[in-house]
N, C-alpha and C positions, 0 to 999 in steps of 0.2 A: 557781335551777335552772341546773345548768351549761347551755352554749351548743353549740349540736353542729355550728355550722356551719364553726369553725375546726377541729372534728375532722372534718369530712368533706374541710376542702380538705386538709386535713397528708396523711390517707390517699390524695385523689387524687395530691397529689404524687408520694409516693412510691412511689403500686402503677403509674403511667405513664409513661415514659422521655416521652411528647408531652405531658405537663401540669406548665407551666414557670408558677413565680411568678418576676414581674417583678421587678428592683431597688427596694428601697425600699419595699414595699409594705404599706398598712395593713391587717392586720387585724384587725376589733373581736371579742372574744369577754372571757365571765367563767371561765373553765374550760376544761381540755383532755378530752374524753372517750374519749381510747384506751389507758385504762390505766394511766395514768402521773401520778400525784400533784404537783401542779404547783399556782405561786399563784397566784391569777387577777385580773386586772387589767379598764382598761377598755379598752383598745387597746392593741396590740404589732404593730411594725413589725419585718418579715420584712428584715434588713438585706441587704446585698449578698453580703457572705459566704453570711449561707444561701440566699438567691437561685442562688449561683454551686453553693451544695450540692446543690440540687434539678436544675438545670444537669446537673452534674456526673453526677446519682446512676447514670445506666446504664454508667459509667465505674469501678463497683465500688468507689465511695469510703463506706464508713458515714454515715447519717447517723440522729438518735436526738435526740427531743425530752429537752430538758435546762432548765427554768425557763420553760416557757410558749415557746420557741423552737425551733427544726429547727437541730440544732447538725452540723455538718463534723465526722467525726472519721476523721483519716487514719492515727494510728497504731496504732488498736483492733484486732482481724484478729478475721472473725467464727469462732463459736462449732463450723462444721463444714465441711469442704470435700463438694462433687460430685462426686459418679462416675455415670456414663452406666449402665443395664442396659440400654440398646435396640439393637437389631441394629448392625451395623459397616455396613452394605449395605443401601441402597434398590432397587427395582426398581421398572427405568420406567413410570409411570404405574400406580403404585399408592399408597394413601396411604400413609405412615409412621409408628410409634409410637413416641414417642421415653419412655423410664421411668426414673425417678429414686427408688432406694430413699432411705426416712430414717427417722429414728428414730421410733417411735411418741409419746413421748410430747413429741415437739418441738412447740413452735406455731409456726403459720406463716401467714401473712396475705400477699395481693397476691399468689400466687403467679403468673408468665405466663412465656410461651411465644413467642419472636420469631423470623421463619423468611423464607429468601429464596431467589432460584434463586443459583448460584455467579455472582459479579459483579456481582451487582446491589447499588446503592445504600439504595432504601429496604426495611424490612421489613416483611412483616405480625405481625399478634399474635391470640393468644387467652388464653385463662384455661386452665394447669393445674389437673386435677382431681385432687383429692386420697381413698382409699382405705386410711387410719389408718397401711401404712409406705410407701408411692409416692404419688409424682404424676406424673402420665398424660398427657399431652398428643396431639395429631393434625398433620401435616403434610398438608395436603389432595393429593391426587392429579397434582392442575397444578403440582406443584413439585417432581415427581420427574422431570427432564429429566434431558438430556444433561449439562445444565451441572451437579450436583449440587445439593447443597441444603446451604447454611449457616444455623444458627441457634444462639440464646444463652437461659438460663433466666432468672428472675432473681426473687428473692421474698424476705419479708422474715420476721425471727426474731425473736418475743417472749420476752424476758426483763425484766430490770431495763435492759437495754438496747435498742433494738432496731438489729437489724445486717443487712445489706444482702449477701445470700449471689447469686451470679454464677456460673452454668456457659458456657464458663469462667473460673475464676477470676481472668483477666488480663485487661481491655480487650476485653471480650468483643462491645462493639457494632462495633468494628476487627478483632478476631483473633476469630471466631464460632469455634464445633464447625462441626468440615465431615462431611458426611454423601456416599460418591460411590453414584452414582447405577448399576446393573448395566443393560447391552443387549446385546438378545441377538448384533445385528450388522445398526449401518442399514447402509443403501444411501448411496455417494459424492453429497449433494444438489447437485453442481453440473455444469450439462450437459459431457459429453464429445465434442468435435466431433473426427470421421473422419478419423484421420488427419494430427491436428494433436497439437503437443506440448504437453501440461498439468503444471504444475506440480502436485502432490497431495499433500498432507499428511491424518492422521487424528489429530483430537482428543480423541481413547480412552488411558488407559491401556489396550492390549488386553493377551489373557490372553499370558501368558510363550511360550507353544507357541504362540502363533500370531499372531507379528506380526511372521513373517520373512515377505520380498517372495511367496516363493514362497505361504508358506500365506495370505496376502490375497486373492491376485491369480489365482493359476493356474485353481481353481473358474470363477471366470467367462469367464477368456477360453480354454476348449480345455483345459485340465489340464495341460500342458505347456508350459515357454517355448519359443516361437516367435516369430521374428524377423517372420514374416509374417502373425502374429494378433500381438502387443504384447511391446512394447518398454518398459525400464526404464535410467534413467539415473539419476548422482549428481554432482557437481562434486568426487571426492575428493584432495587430494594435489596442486593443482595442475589436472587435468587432468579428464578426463569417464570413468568407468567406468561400464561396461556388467552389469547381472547377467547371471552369477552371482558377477562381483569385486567388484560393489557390496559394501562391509562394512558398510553402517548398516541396520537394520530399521524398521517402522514402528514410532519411539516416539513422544511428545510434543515438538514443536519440529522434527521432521528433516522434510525433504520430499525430492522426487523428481521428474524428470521420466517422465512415463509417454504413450506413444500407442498405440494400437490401430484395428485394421483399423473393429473395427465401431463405433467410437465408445460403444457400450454403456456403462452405470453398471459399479459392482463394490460389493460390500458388503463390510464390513471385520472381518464376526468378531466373538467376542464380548469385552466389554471394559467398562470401567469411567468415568463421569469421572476429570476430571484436575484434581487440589490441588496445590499448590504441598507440596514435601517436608514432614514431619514438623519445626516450629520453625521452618522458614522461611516467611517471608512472601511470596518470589517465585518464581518457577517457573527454574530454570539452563540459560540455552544456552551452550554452550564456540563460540566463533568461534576456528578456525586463523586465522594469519596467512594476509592474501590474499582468493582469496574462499569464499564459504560459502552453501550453500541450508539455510535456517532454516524454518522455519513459527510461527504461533501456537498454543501448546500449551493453549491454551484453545478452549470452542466458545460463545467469543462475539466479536469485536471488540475489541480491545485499541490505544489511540494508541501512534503510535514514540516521540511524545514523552515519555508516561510510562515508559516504557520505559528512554529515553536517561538521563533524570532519577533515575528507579530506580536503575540499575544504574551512578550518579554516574562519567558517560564520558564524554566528551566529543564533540560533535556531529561534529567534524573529524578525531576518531580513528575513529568505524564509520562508514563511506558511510551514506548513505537507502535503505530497501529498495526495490530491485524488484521488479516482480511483471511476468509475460508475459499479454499481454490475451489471446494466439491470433496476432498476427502481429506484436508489435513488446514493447518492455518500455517503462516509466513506471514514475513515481515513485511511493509508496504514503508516505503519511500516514496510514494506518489499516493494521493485519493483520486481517485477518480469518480466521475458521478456515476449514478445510479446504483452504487456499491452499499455495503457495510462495514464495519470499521472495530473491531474491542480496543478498546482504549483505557489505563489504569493509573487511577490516580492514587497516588500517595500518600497524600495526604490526610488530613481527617476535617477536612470543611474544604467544600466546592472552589472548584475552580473553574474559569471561563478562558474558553479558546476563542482566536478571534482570527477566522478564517478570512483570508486578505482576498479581493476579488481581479486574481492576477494568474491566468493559465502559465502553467509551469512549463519550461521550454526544454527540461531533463527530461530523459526517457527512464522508462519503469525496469526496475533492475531486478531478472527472475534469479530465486535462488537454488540452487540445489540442492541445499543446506547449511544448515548456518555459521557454516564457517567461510561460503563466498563473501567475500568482499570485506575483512575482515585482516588478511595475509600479512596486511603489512604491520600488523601491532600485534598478532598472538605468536609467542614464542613457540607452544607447544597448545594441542587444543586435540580432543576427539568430539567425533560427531557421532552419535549414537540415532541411527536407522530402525526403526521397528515396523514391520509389517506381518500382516497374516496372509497371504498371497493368494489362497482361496477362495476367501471374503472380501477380498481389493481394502481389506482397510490399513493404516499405515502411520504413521507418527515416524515423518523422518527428520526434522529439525530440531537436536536438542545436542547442546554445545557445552563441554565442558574443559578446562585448562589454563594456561596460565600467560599473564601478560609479559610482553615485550619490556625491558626498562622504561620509559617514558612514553608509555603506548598514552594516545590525549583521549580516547576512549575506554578510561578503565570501567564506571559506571554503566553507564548507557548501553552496553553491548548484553547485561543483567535482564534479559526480558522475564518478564511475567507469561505464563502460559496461562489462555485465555477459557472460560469457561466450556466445554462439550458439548455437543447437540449432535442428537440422532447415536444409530450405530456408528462403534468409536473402538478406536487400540490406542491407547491413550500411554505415556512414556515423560515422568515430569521426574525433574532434579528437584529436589524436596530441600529447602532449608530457612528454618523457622517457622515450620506449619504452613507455609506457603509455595506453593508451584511454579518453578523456572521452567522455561525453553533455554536458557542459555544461563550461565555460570561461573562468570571466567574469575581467578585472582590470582595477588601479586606470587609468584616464585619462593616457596616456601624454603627449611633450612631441609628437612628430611622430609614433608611427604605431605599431603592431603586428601582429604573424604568428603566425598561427596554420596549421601545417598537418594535413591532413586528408587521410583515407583512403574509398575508396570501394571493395567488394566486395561478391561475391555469389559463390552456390553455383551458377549458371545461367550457362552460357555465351553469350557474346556479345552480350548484353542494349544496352538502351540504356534507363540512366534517369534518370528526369527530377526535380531538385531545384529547389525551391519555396524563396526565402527567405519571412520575416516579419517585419519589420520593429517593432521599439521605440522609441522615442523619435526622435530627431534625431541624424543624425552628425553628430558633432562637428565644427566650423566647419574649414575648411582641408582638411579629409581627405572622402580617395576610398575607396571600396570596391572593390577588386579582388581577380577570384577570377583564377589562374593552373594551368593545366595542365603538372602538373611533366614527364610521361611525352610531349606532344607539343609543347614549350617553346612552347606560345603563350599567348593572354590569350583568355579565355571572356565573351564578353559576355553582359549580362544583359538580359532584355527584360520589363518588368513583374514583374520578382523573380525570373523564372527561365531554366531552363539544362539542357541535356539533356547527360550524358556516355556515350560509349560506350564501353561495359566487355567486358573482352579473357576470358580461360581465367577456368573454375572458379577462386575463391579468389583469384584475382591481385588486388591493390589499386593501383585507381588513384589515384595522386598530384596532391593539389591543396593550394594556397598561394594562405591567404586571408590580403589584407593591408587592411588598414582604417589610414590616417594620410595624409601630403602626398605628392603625386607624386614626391618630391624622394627621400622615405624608401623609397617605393614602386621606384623605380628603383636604390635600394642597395640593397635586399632582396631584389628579382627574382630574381635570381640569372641574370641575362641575359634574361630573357622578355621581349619586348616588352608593352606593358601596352596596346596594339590588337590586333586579331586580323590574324593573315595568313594565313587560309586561307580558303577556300570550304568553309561545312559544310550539310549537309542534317537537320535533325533527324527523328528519327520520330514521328507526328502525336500527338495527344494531344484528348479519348480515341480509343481504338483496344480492341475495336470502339466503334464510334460509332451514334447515330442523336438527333435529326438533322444535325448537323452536326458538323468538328472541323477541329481546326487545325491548319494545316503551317508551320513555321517553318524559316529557313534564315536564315546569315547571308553578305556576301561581303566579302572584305578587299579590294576595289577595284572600280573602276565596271566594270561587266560588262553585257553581253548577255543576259539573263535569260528564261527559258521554264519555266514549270513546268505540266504538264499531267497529268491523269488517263488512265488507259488501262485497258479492264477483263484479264482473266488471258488473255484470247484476243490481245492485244497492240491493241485496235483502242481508237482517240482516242477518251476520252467526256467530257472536258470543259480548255478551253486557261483557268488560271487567272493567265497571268501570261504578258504577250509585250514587253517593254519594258525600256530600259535604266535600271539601278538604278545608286546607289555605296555605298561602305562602308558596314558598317552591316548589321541585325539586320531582318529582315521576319515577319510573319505573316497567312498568308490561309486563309480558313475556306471548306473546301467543303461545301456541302449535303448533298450527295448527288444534284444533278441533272446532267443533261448541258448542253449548250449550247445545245440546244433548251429548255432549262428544264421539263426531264418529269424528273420521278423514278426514280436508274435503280433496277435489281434488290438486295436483297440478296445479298453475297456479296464476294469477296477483288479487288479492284483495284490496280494500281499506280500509284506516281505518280513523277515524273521531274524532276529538278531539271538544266538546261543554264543555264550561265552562262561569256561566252568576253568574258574579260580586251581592255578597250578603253583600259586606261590605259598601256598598257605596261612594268607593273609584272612582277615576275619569278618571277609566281606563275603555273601551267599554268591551261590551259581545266579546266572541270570537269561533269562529268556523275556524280550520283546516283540511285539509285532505291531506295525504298523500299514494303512490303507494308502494306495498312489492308485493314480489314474492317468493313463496312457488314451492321448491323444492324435492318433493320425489322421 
């Protein structure tokens, strides 16, 4: 009596892409029972070849028992091809039927059904049902998203052979049927804050009519562009256009800067997932020379680095994308949808990224600065922090120092800082007319220069930069920072430094050298590399409670008074009456008076006197500065 257990595992094999026989494997049987006239023996081992057949089989390669074995057959082509009868168009959140006419009088065995949202890795399955010329299958309801829905047939055809028929036809658990998905017009899911600038992208193909700025956008803010309900920018041509010159619409990949009075959502119309073209495997961004606001034209998470790999480019030729958090830009190792993106090419003629439609399974890595994640390849590196703490505005990622011996990121870690928008404190490493966030090189013999730019949109500020420190400077070499616009030397106290910043947009100049005093004094370019002046900083924080700190520095032994005084001019606390010498102080006031009682909330002044006892040829000096006490 034939044996039906070697016919039941052949059938498991090949009706389940998840049911793999191992290499080598014995199986006993006297008879094959699925049809097929075969000699029957006492044991037959499944060799490696048909191991790698069964492997293989979702990969659309025949396979078809032949002498008691599961035999490979790659140059047989089966007996019919697939065509689709089921809808072009899903709609969200409903089930799907996907229909497959065939011939009546075909046989067919195994038939199933594999089905995923757009990017995802694994699939589900079920069993096509069959109804003499179709088979029927279901895509349940939870798979008709945003993201579309990909899926593959896959069943098998009795004859004197049997043959392993694939919709579609090619590598179909890699290249699926994509199905996009119809909405009717969500809402933007990512909060809008008042009056700040967001970068916004939509992951829709939207319909043709309506995916110019106007018809997204106008509907919700006021029906009208108004500059005092919201605002629309683009980076084109070099420069920032304002709609109505903006020329890009909202497609797949382009983004925008957008603000608005009331902060509100917008909804985006109706519109469709987004596939990668017809034969193409990745989705095409054209990058101008220069720079570029991109988005991910998927709506799921896509890595840069498949991306970079994708679209075989090189890491050194497109900068790392940015992205704006709400008051400063970083670096993005992940896109996510509905974002924005600056992106900058090197080049001088276009290049195309070729965004691969495959959700990234990394998680998005927040930085504090850009010297996270970095550690293991910079020998020595500072992170220069700028903020105005008043104004919440800030510029803390900008990286400068030197590589590790064989660090494999010497290049790439070079970003470009990305073009401004809105109110800005802006802090870029300057070399060859062009703007770094980051600036690292190799380990020099005595010393290197880096100079540096300091602006803003806000007049007369004073702010305060924060180093952070990496490894160990290098043995023999000093760190100094040099003020190019008041030819002196800025001293540092616990990593920082307060500059005061002149007109809108002016950039103050500074020259930061890191090597020997030796180098340090050829490169000055005449600065002394001690301070020679008497400065007063502005306290930090401000407002404050309960306490903050005033710092001052003097370039000679002086006479020294620094006292509090409340807005009516009358003394509430003497924090400093003694002579000092060169050199950088800082004293923290409470907020009490001299009686030690807590005074009022509200605006105080404080006064800095200090009269020259060295007889150095620097004037007496008197400062005051404004703090504000918060309880």
């Amino acid at each position: 009596m034939k044996n039906n257990i070697v016919s039941y595992l052949i059938l498991m094999a090949i009706g389940s892409p998840c049911s793999l026989f191992s290499q080598n494997t014995v199986v006993p049987f006297s008879a094959v029972t699925t049809g097929f006239e075969v000699s029957p023996s006492t044991a037959t081992t499944v060799t490696s070849a048909v191991g790698q057949a069964v492997v293989d089989d979702v990969q659309q390669l025949n396979t078809h028992v032949e002498s008691g074995f599961l035999v490979y057959s790659r140059s047989q082509q089966p007996p019919l091809p697939l065509s689709s009868a089921s809808d072009s168009i899903a709609t969200a959140g409903q089930q799907f039927d996907v229909k497959f006419p065939i011939s009546p009088n075909l046989l067919t065995f195994a038939e199933s059904l594999y089905y995923r949202r757009g990017g995802e890795y694994n699939y589900a399955g079920d069993t096509l049902q069959r109804d003499v010329d179709t088979l029927r299958g279901k895509i349940p309801s939870s798979y008709a998203t945003i993201r579309g829905i990909e899926y593959y047939i896959i069943l098998r055809v009795s004859g004197s052979t049997v043959f392993i028929v694939t919709y579609p036809p090619n590598n179909p658990v890699d290249a699926p049927a994509t199905i996009p998905v119809s909405l009717a017009g969500p809402s933007y899911p990512i909060n809008l804050q008042r009056k700040k600038y967001t970068m916004v992208s939509i992951p829709l193909d939207l319909n043709a009519a309506r995916r110019d700025i106007f018809s997204v956008l106008a509907d919700d803010y006021g029906g009208t562009y108004s500059r005092n309900r919201w605002r629309v920018f683009r980076w084109e041509q070099g420069d920032y256009a304002e709609y109505p010159v903006v020329s890009a619409s909202f497609t797949p990949g382009t983004s925008f800067w957008l603000v608005t009075q009331s902060g509100f959502s917008f909804t985006t119309g109706p519109g469709q997932s987004v596939f990668p073209p017809p034969g193409a495997g990745a989705y095409p961004i054209v990058l101008e020379s220069g720079w570029n606001q991109i988005a991910n034209p998927f709506a799921y998470p896509v890595s840069w680095t498949s991306i970079i790999q994708n679209s075989q480019i090189s890491d050194t030729t497109i900068s790392r994308p940015n992205y704006y958090d709400g008051d400063e830009y970083a670096v993005a190792d992940i896109l996510q949808p509905w974002g924005g993106y600056f992106v900058y090419n090197t080049l001088n003629r276009p290049v195309t990224l070729f965004v691969p439609p495959k959700e990234t399974v990394a998680l998005a890595i927040t930085r504090r600065n850009q010297i996270d994640g970095w550690e293991e390849e910079l020998m020595y590196a500072e992170n220069f922090a700028a903020e105005i703490p008043e104004l919440g505005l800030k510029d803390s990622r900008n990286l400068l120092g030197f590589w590790k011996e064989a660090a494999p990121s010497r290049t790439r870690i070079n970003d470009r800082e990305p073009p401004p928008i809105g109110e800005y404190l802006r802090l870029s490493i300057v070399d060859g007319g062009k703007d770094f966030m980051t600036r690292v090189a190799e380990l020099p013999v005595d010393g290197l220069t880096w100079e540096v730019e300091v602006s803003s949109t806000s007049s007369h500020q004073v702010a305060l930069v924060t180093l952070s420190r990496l490894g160990k400077i290098p043995e023999g070499f000093q760190l100094y920072v040099l003020d190019k616009d008041n030819l002196n030397s800025i001293p540092l106290t616990e990593g920082r430094f307060s500059l005061q910043l002149g007109e809108p947009f002016h950039k103050s100049l500074l020259k930061v050298i890191v090597g020997t005093k030796e180098y340090a004094e050829q490169q000055g370019g005449g600065i002394p590399l001690v301070p020679l002046s008497h400065a007063l900083e502005q306290n930090y924080p401000n407002p404050f409670n309960p306490g903050t700190q005033i710092r001052y520095q003097l370039s000679g032994r002086s006479g020294v008074r620094l006292e509090i005084f409340d807005i009516a001019g009358r003394r509430v606390r003497s924090l400093v009456d003694a002579v000092q010498l060169t050199g950088v102080y800082t004293f923290t006031w409470d907020g009490r008076n001299d009686a030690g009682t807590e005074v009022a909330s509200g605006m105080y002044i404080y006064r800095l006197r200090a009269v020259r006892l060295d007889g150095g040829k620097g004037k007496d000096f008197t400062a005051t500065r404004k703090l504000i006490l918060v309880r």
